[in-house]
N, C-alpha and C positions, 0 to 999 in steps of 0.2 A: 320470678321471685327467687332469690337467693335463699338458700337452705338454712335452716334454722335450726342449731345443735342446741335442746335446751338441756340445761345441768351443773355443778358444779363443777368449780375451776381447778376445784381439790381434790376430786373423784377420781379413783384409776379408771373406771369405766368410763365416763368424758374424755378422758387423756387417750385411752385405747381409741375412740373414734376419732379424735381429734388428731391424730397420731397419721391416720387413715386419709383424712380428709386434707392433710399437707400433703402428704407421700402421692396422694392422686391429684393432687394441683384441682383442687374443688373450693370455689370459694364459697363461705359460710358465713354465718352470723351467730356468736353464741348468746345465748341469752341464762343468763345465771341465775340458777335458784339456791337460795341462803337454808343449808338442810339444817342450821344451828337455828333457824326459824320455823322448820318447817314446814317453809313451803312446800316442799314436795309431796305433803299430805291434804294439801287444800283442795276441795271439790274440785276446782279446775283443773289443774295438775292429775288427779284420777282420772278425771276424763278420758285423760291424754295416756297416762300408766295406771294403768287398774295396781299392780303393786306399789305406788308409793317409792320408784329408784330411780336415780338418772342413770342415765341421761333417756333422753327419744328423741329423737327427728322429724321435723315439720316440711317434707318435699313438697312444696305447692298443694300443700293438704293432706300428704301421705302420712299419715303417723306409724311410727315405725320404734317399738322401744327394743330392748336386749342388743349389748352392746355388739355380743359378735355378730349378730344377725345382723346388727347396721352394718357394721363395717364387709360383711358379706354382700348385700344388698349394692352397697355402695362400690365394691371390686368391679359386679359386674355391672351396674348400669355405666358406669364410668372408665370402662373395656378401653383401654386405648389411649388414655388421657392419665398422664402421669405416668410412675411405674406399674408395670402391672404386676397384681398381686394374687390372682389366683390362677392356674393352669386351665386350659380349655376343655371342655366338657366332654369334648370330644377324645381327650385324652383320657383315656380307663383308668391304668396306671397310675399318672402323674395324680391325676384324682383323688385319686386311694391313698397316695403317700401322703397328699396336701391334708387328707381328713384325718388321716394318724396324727401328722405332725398337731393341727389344731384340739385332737382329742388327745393329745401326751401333754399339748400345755393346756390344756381345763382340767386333767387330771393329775398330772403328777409334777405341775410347777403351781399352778395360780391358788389350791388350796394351800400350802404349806407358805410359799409367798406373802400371800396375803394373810393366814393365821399370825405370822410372827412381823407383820408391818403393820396389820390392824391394829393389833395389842400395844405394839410401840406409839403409833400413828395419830392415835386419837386423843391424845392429853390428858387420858384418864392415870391411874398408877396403874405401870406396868407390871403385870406377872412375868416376870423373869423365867419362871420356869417353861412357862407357854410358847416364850417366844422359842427360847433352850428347845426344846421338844418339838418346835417347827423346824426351826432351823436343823436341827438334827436330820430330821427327815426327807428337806428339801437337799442337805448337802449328797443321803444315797438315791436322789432323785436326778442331782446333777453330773453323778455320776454315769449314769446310763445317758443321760445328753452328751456327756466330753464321747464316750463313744459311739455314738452317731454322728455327731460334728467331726469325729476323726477321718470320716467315711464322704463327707459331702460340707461342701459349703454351708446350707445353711437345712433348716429342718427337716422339710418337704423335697430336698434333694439341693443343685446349686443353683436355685435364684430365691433372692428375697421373694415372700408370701405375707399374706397375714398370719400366720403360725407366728413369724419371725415376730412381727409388730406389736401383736398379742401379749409378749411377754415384758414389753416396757415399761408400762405404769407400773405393775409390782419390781419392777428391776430396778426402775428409779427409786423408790421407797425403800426396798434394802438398801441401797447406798446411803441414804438418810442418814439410816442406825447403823453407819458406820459394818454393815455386814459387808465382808470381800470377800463370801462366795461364786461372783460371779468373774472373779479376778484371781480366785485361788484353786478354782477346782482342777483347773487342767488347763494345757494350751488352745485347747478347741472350742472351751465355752466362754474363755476369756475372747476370743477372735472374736 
């Protein structure tokens, strides 16, 4: 049975997995839920996500929702095949670096990211000053990545991770609205 990403096409969190699922040469099937319908609140769909968010994953029965835990889930069943994207357990160290890098981007890029892209994002009228005030925060956030990226290739040291990957769905939605933070900050976090 081929894997079944269910969620939207428009969601950073579907993009975050999906992102994962090219990068490890894994083929899939998405199956799209319309969240301007609400699907994602229908008994069935709970079933599957007790909260109501996409995306989840359907392994031959496995349900599996929260995005970075899929695409964690998915680094290591899929060890080998594609790039690989998480450092070996075996490794203490490299370990330790790979869970700072994933815990500096859940904490100090994906909220201010996604405050000041949600607000843009959604087609509601945007609070300008919200976004102002994310972006503001995300810019001394980027700051402390141009110097770590001055130090190493990429997050978790020099090879691509999912750290690295993590950060795309909101990176692409700042370019959106036109924000070139991620082009203006520095040499390192433009790289």
């Amino acid at each position: 049975m081929v894997l079944k990403l269910v969620g939207s096409p428009y969601s950073t969190c579907t993009a975050r997995v999906a992102v994962v699922l090219l990068e490890k040469k894994i083929p899939y099937e998405l199956i799209p839920i319309d969240l301007s319908k609400g699907q994602q609140k229908t008994p069935e769909f709970l079933a599957k996500q007790p909260f109501g968010l996409v995306p989840y994953i359907d392994d031959d029965g496995f349900i599996l929702y929260e995005s970075r835990a899929i695409c964690r889930y998915l680094a290591v069943k899929y060890r080998g095949q594609g790039t690989d994207l998480m450092p070996s357990c075996s490794d203490l160290k490299a370990t330790a670096l790979f869970e700072q890098a994933v815990a500096t981007e859940a904490t100090s890029f994906d909220p201010f990211a996604s405050g000041a892209g949600f607000e843009v994002n959604e087609g509601l009228t945007t609070d300008q000053s919200s976004v102002d005030a994310a972006v503001a925060k995300l810019t001394v956030k980027l700051n402390g990545y141009e110097l770590i990226l001055g130090k190493q290739k990429y997050l978790a040291g020099d090879d691509l991770t999912l750290a690295d990957l993590f950060h795309l769905p909101w990176g692409a939605t700042l370019a959106k609205f036109d924000c070139k933070l991620l082009t203006t900050t520095g040499p390192n976090v433009t790289r």
